[in-house]
N, C-alpha and C positions, 0 to 999 in steps of 0.2 A: 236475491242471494247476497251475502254478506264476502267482506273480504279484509280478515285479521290483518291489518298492518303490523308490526313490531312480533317478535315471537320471544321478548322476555319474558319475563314471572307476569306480570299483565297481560299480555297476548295468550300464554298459554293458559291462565284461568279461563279467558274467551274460547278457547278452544274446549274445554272441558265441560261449561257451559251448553256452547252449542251441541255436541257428542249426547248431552245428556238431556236437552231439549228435542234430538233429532232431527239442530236446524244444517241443512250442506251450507259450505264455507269454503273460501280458499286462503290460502296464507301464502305471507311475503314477508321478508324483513330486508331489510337494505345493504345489510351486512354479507357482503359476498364469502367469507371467511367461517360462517357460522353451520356448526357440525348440528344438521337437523335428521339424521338418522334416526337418531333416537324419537324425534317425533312421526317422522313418518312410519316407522315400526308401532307407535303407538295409536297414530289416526290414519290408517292404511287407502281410507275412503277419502283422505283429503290432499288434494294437489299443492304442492308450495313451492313456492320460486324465492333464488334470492337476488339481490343486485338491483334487479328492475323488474317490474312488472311485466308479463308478456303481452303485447296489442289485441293479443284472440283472449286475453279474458276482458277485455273493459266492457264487453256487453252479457258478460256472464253476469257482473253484480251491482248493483244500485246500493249500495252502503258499505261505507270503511269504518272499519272500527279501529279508530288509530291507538296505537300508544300512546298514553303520554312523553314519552321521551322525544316522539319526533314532531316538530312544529306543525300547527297548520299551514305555514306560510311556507314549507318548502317546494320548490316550484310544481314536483309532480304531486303534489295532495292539491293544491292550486288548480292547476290543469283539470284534475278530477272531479273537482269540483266545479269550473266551466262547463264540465260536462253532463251536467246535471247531478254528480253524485252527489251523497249526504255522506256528510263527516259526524261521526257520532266517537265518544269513546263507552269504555265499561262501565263509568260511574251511571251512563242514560239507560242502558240498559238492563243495570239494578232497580233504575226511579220507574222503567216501565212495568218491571213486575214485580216489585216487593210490595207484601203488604201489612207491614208494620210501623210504627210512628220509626223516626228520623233525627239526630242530632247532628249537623252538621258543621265542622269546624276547620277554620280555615286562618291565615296570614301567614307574615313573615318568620313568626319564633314563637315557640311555645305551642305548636302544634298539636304535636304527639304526648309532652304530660298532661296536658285538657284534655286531652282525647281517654288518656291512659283514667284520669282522676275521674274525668264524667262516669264512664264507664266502672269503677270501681265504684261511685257514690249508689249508683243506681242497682248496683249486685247486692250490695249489701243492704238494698231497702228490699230486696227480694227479687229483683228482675233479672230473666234472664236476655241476656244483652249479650247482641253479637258487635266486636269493635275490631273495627279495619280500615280499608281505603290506601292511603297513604301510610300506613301503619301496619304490619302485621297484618292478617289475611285479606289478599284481594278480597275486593266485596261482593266478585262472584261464586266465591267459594262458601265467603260466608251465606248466602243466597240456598246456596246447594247443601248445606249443614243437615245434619239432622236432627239438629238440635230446634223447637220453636221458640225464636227470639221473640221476646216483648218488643223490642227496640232495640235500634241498629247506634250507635257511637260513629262516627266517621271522620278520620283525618282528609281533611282533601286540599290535592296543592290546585296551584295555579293553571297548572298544565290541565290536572284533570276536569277542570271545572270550564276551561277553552272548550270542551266537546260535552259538555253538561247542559241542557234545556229544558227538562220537564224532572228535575229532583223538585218533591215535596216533603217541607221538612216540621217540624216540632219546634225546631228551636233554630238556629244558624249564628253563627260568629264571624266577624274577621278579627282576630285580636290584638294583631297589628301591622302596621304598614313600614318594612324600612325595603332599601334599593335591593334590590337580590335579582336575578336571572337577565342580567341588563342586556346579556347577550343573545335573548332569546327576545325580548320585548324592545320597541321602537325608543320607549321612550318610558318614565314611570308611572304615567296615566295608563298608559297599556295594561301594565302588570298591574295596576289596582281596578282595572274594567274587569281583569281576569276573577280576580279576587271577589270583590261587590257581587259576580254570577250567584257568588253561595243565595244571598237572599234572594232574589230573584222567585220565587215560592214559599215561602217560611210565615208560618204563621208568628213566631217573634222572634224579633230581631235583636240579638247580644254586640252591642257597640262599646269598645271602648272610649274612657274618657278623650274628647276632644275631636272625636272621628263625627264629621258631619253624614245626616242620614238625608241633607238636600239631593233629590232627584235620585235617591238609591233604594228605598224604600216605600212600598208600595202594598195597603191594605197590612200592613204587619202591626203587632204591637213591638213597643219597644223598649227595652231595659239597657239600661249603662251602668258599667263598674269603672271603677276607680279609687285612688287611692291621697290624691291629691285631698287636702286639710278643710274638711266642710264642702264634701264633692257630692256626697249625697241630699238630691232635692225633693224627691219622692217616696213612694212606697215603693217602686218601680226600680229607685238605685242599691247598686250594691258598694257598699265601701267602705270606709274606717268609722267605727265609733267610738268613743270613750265613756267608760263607764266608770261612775266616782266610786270608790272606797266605802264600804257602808262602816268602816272603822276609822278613816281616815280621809275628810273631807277635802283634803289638799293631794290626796293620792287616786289614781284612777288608772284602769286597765285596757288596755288599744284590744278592741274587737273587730270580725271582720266579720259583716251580716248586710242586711237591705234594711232602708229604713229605718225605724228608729228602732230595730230589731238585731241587737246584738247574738252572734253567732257561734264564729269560732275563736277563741282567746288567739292572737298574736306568738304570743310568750308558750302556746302549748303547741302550736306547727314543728315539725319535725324536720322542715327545710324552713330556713332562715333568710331572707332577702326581700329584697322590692318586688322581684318578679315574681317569688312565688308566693307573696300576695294576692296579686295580680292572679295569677292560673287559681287559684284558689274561691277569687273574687266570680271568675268566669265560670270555672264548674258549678256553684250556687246559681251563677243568674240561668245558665244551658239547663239545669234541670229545674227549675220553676213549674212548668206546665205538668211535674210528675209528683208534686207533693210530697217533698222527702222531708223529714222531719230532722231535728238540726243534728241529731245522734249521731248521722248517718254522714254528715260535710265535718262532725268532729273529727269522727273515725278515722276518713281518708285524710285529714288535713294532720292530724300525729303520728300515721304509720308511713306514709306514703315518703320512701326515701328515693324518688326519684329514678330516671331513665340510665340505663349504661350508656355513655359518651356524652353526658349530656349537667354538666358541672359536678363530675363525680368523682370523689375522694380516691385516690390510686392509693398515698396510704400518706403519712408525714414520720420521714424521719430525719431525726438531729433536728428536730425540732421546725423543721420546714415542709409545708402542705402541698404537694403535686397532684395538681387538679387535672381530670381531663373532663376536656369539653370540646371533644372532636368535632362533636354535632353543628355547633360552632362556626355553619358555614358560607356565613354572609356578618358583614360588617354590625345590619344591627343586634345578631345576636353575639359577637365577641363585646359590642359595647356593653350588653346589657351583662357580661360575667366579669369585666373588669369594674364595673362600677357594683355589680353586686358582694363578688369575692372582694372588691376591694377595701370597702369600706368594713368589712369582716376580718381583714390580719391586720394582725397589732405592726409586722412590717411594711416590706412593701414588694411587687409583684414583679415576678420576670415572666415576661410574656413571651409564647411561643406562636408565632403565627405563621401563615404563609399555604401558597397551593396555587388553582384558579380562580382568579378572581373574580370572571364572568362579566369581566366588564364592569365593575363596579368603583367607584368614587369612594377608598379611605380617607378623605380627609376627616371624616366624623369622629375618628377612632384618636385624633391626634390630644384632643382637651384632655381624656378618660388617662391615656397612655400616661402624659405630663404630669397628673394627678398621684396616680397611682405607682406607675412603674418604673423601679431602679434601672432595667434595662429590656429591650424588646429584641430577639432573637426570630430574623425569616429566615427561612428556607421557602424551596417549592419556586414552580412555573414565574409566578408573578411580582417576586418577591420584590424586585425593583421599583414596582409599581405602589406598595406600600412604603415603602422605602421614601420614594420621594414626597408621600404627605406627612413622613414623619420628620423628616428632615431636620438637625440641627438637634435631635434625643438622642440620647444612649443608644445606640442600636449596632448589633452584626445582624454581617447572612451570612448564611452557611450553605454547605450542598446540601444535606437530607436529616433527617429527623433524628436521629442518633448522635450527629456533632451538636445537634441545637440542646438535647437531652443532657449530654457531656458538658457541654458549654454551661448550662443552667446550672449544673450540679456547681461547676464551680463560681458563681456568681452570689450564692446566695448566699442567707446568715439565718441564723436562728430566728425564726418567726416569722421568715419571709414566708413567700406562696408560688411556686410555681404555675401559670396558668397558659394552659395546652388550648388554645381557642382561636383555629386558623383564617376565620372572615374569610376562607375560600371552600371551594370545594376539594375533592379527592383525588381526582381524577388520573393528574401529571404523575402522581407518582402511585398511590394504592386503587383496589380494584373500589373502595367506600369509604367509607369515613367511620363504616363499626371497624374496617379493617384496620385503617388510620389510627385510631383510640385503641385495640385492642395491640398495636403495634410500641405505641407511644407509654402503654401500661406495661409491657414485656420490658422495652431498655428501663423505665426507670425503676422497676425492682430488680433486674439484672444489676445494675449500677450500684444498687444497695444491698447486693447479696449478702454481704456478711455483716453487715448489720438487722435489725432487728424492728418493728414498726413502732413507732413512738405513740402504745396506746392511747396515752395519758393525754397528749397532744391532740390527738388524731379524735377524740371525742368533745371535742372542742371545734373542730376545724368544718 
């Protein structure tokens, strides 16, 4: 018998799951607090505790199926496992029963648009593709669809791939590695042991440049993108080409393909940056094994404008661009929107940061800031904490997202950029970080109610 740990949106696709495999199960969540009526009205055959587990079930069940949200290492999974239990989560329990190929995608940033763009690459070559995990529907729902996928897309974090052992995949990534969940992991080998599980089965492996594949890869083929100047050394890489002017021998066009197989023009992407390069570079190498023809990495790479919260245009006016980029919630992905959006306004950026920091080390953020930003505005739990690796910049704190908003408004000047990209999590003050982003979009068109969006600007931005 099994025993659902966690009974969020992940616990109860498990439940849904079992209900409809006809496996019996018992449930638990830790949260003494948590209004489970509704579920027991809806699973009337299954027993749930909260707070603690009861002593008279540990011999009811031989496998936890944990949440990702709760560590293995906290003492009673620990215990449980002394005791002969097996810790599994939901992504293993997809890898035992699906039967269709796998793309598996995993790091610290850039996730969910590789996941979103794979997934688009591949519909539009004609496949029908179920994309979830970390993203949009758990992947036992997708599992349970009635729709027959060709192939499954999948974002998967850190967490989920701790209770992951037998995923077989088509392709797998880790896309990048920066500090994130420090408060969950010992140390940051930990979180990149977590990470590397993705290949662990993968018939190829998608490496970024400079990511070594010693002692992590094993019977895989292997492709690497990048973007670094003469990075591609094989048929195998995917990276920058230049292609000369067939009018003009001193002129030539930055493409992004494998090989010496130019792709997608640079100047015809729809998002504009280093990173979305990069996600760009990775969606071609992830669908390799599927034979998509380049039509198809044009398509997505000129229509694809990108995730909400996630370096998204709120609107520019008076001639100043307020970006959010809630999503935003570890240090290397605010680096990577200050040095993207930065080097893209013609002025200079006020940054908006702050939250839970998870234990994480800002000093990375300090060079980007310096570079970039006329002034840095925290709020949130940690702010102090960012605070002091910025030490001696432009900077306030404030209490909550509304003075920082208020604040922003008056710091700027025409052409500046406002950028909303907390290097934390959500947590201390909203219930996420869509909520965070869809919160931080409301004051600043509130702010600018009677004014009007600076189209002109704003299609430039």
């Amino acid at each position: 018998m099994y025993l659902v740990a966690g009974l969020g949106i992940t616990g109860q696709s498990v439940l849904r799951y079992f209900e409809a495999q006809s496996e019996v199960c018992l449930a638990f969540d830790t949260r003494n607090n948590l209004d489970i009526e509704p579920l027991k009205t809806t699973y009337p055959d299954i027993n749930f505790a909260l707070g603690s587990i009861p002593t008279s079930w540990y011999a009811q069940f031989d496998t936890i199926v944990l949440s990702p949200g709760i560590s293995k290492l906290e003492p009673w999974v620990v215990a449980l496992q002394k005791l002969g239990k097996q810790i599994i989560g939901d992504i293993e329990l997809f890898a035992r029963a699906v039967g269709a190929p796998i793309i598996a995608i995993t790091g610290s940033n850039g996730k969910s648009t590789v996941t979103t763009m794979t997934g688009l690459a591949l519909q539009s070559a004609g496949y029908q593709v179920g994309v979830g995990g970390n993203i949009g529907e758990p992947v036992l729902d997708l599992l349970m669809d009635e729709n027959e996928y060709d192939v499954y897309v999948l974002e998967l974090s850190s967490f989920q791939l701790e209770t992951t052992y037998s995923l077989n995949t088509t392709a797998a990534t880790v896309l990048n590695i920066s500090e994130d969940h420090m408060d969950r992991y010992a140390d940051l080998e930990g979180y990149i042991q977590a990470k590397t599980q993705v290949f662990a089965n993968s018939e190829r492996a998608i490496l970024p440049e400079g990511f070594s594949d010693l002692g992590l890869i094993h019977r895989a083929l292997i492709s690497h993108f990048g973007i670094s100047e003469g990075f591609i050394k094989s048929d195998a890489d995917y990276g920058v080409i230049h292609v000369k002017s067939a009018q003009d021998d001193q002129a030539c066009q930055t493409y992004l393909g494998y090989g010496k197989t130019p792709i997608v023009a640079v100047t015809d992407m729809k998002l504009q940056g280093r990173h979305h390069q990069l996600n760009v570079l990775a969606m071609m190498a992830l669908c390799q094994s599927f034979n998509l023809s380049a039509e198809h990495f044009i398509h997505v790479a000129k229509t694809f404008d990108g995730l909400p919260h996630r370096t998204q245009l709120v609107g520019c006016y008076e001639g100043v661009a307020w970006i959010n980029d809630s999503k935003g919630t570890n240090v290397g992905a605010t680096l990577m929107a200050i040095e993207s959006i930065g080097v893209q306004t013609s002025g200079q950026l006020v940054l908006i940061a702050g939250g839970v920091g998870k234990d994480a080390n800002f000093t990375d953020l300090r060079v980007a800031v310096e570079g970039f930003c006329r002034h840095t505005i925290l709020f949130g739990q940690d702010q102090a904490k960012i605070e002091h690796c910025l030490k001696g910049l432009p900077l306030t704190r404030v209490a909550d997202l509304e003075q920082a908003v208020n604040l922003a408004k008056s710091l700027v000047s025409a052409e500046d950029c406002v950028l909303f990209s907390p290097a934390c999590a959500s947590f201390d003050q909203f219930a996420n970080y869509a909520q965070r982003g869809d919160i931080y979009t409301q004051l600043v068109r509130e702010s600018y109610a009677d004014s009007t969006v600076d189209h002109k600007t704003a299609a430039s931005c």
